[in-house]
N, C-alpha and C positions, 0 to 999 in steps of 0.2 A: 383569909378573905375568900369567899364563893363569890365564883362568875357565873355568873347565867348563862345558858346554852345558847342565846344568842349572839352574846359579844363575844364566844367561843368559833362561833361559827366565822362571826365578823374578822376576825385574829386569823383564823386558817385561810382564808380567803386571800388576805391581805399578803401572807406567806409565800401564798403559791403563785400571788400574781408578781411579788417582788422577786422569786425563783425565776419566773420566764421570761423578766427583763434582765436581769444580769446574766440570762446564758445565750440571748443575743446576744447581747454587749460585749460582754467579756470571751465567748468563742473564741477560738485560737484558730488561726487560719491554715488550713491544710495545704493550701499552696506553697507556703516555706517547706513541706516536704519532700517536694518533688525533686525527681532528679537532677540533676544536671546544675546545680549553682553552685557559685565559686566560694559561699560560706560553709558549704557543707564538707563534714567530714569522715563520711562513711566511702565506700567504695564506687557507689556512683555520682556522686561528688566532683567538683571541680577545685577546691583548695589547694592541693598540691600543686598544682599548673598556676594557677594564679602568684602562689608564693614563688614558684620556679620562674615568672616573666618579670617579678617585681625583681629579683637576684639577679636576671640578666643585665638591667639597669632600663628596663624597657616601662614609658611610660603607659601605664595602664590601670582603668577606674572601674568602678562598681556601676551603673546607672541602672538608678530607681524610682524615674517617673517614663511615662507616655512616650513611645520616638515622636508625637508629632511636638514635644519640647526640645527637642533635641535643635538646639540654635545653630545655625553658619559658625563655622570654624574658620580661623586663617589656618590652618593646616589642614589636610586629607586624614579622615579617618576612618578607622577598622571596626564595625559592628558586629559584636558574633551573637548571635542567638543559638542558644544550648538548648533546643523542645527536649520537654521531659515523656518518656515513653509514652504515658499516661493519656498524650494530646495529640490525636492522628493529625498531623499536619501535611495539608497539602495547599503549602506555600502559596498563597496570591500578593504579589504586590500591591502594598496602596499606592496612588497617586503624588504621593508625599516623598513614599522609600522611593518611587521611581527619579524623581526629580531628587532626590538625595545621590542618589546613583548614580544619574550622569553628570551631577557636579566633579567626578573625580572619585568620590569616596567606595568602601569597599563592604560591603554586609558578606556574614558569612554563618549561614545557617547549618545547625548540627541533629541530626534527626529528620531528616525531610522522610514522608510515607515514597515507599517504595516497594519493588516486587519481591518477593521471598521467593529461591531457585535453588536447585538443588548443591549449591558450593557446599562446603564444609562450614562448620559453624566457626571453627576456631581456625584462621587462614593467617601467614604472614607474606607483608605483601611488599616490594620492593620499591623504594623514588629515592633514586640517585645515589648517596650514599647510606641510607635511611633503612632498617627493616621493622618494619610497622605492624604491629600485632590488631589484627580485625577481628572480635569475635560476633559475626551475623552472617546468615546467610539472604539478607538483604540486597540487591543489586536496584542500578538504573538501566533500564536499555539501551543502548546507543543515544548517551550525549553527544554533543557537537566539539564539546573542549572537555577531555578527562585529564584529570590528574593523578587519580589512582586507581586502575582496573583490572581485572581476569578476565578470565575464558568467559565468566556468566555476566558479565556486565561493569561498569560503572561503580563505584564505592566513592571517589571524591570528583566533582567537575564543575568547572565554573560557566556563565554564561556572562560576556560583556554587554555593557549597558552603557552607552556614549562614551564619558572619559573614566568611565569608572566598571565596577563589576563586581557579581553576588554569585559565593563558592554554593555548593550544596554539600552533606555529607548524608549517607544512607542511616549512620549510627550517631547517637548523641553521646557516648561512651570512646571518641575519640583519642582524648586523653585525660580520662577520667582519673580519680584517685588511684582503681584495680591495676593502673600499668605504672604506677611509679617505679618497677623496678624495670620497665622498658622504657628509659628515656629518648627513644627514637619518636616514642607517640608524639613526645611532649614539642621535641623540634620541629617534629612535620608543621603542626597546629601552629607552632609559635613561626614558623616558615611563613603559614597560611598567612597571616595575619600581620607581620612583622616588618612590611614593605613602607607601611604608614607611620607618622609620628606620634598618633596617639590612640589607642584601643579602647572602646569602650568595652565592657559585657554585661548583657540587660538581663538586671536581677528583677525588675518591673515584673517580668514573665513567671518567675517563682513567687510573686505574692510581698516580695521587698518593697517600702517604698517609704520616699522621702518624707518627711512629718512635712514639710506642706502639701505635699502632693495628699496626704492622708487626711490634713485636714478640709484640704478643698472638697475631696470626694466626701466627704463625711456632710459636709456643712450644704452639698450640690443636693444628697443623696436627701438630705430633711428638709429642704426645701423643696424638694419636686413631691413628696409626700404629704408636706400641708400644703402643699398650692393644687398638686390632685384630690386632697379632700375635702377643699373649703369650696372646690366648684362643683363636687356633687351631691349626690343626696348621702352616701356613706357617712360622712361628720355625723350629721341629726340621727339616724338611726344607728351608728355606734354608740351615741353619746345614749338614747332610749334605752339601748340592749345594755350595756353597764348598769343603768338607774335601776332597769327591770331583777338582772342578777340581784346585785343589793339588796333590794325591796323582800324579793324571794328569801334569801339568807336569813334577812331580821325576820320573816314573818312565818320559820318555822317550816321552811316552807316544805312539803313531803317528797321522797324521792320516787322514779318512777319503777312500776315492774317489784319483780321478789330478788333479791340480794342472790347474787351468782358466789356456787361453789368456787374457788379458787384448785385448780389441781394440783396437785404436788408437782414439781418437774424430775423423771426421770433421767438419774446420772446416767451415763454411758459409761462404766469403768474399765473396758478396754481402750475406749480416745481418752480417755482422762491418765491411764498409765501411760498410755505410748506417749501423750504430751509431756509430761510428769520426768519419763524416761529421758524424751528429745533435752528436755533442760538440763539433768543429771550430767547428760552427754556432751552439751556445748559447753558447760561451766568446767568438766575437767578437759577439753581441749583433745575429746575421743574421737578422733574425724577419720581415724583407723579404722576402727570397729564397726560405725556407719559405713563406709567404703566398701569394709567386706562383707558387711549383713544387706546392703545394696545389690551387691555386685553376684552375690549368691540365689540370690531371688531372680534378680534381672536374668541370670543363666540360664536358672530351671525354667523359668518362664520360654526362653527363649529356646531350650532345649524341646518344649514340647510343642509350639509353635512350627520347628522343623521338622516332626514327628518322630525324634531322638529317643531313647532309652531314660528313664527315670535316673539318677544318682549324678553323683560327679564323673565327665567324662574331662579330658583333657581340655586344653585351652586351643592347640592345635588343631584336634578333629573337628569341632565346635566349628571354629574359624573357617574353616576347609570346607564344612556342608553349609554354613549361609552364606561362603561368596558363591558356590556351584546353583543354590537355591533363588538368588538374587543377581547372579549377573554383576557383583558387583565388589569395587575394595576391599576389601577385609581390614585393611591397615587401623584404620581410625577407631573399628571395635577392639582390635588388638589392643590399642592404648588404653582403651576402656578397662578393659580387664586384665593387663600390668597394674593398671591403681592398687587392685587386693592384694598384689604382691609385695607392696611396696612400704619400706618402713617409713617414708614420708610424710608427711600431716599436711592437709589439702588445708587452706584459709578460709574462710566464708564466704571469699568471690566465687576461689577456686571448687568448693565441693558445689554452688548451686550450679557453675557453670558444667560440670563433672553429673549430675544429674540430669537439668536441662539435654546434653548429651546424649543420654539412656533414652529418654524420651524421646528424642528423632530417630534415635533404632526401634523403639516400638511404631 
């Protein structure tokens, strides 16, 4: 059976306009991939901590709508909010949290913006019988109530608030998945938090949320959108601009201008092999071979930065002319470059944080 070229046209139309509503629709929200929530299972992730408070016998929940639903409790409880890197926060209290606060209750914010100083990236830091793996060189300056601090500042401190009171921490990665093998992180945090009878942690903040809180905003969200078009003039001339498309369509209607070359896209085939490589490399679990093809570069580099001799020189003299050059430690480059030595296999936390590293020496 032939179709005429206009209800050909009418067909492709109808295609591409059913295309642009199901990739609204249907979008996948990229907030559930942010760091810092208790479903996640990668290393910045909080799942490991959450199964570890459930095991203590410690009542603790997921919440996935608004804090201003957040109803009166007969008990005091524990609010942690995990900011995911992603979201420069600089904490303001609503009127709401505040009045949450001095009822007694406890908020305890993870990631708060703060000053970058010259500490060490990777620092273990002592409370009580506790030793606490920090890796930022994040600080606060001079709180009023610290709970965890160095020479450069502040890393945890709380600020009270009538009968209650809201911790702050510098890093959202307090006791992330990356420290399950330091369960000191996980006690401090569970310390923090662990004085009240029931914890909430707001998953609201990663894009989680309760099917009716989803479908309220869904059903708020189409309703403020036909009630903003029925009272302006957009409705009528939406409804004109579709008729006109149409009209256009069936009648043939001509396109504008001369039909544009299309250009080929030139590969890159040195990022397409180093890409290619990188994958090779993760799948056999070569975190060696990276280490030393890193760590070799990073030298030479650094070698001729201090106006060094070209080739391999020791690890010693190396180390010797950029603390005379810089006035400073050597210790922490030293560790840098034991990695190449080292028949060890670094994890995926551990080699980005092992790079990251390189990069504050450059």
């Amino acid at each position: 059976m032939n179709i005429s070229r206009n209800k050909w046209w009418i067909f492709i139309f109808l295609i591409i306009a059913a295309a642009i509503v199901l990739t609204i629709v249907a979008a996948p929200s990229n907030n559930k991939l942010l760091a810092g929530s208790t479903f996640g299972k990668s290393p910045n992730g909080y799942g490991a901590w959450y199964e570890y408070m459930i095991e203590q016998g410690v009542m603790i929940e997921r919440w996935q709508k608004p804090f201003s639903e957040l109803k009166p409790h007969e008990n005091k409880i524990s609010f942690i909010k995990i900011v995911p890197p992603q979201i420069k926060l600089f904490h303001s209290l609503s009127e709401v949290e505040k009045k949450w606060i001095k009822q007694g209750n406890t908020m305890v914010v993870l990631g708060i913006n703060a000053t970058a100083t010259a500490a060490s990236f990777n620092t273990t830091q002592s409370y009580k019988n506790l030793d606490i793996t920090i890796d930022t060189t994040l600080r606060k300056k001079s709180p009023e109530n610290s709970i965890l601090e160095d020479d450069y500042g502040a890393i945890v401190w709380q600020e009270n608030m009538g009968k209650g009171k809201i911790i702050y921490a510098v890093t959202p990665y307090l006791a992330a998945n990356a420290y399950q093998s330091n369960p000191d992180n996980y006690q401090f945090l569970a310390q923090l938090v662990n004085h009240n009878s029931l914890i909430l942690v707001d998953e609201y903040l990663h894009g989680y949320k309760d099917k009716e809180v989803i479908n309220k905003e869904s059903q708020s969200k189409q309703n403020n959108i036909l009630t903003y078009f029925s009272k302006t003039v957009w409705l009528p001339i939406t409804i004109q601009i579709i008729i006109l498309i149409v009209i256009a369509i069936a009648s043939k209607f001509p396109r504008f201008g001369q039909p544009k070359i299309i250009k080929r896209i030139q590969i890159d085939n040195s990022q397409a092999y180093i890409q290619a490589l990188a994958g090779v490399l993760e799948k056999a679990e070569c975190s060696n071979f990276v280490v030393k093809t890193i760590t070799k570069d990073e030298k030479s580099q650094l070698q001729h930065s201090l106006g060094l001799r070209k080739g391999n020189i020791s690890d010693d003299i190396l180390l010797n002319e950029w603390a005379q050059a810089t006035g400073k430690d050597s210790r922490q480059l030293g560790k840098l470059l034991k990695f190449a030595h080292s028949d060890s296999r670094l994890n995926y936390a551990q080699l980005v944080k092992w790079v990251q590293t390189w990069q504050q020496f450059r």
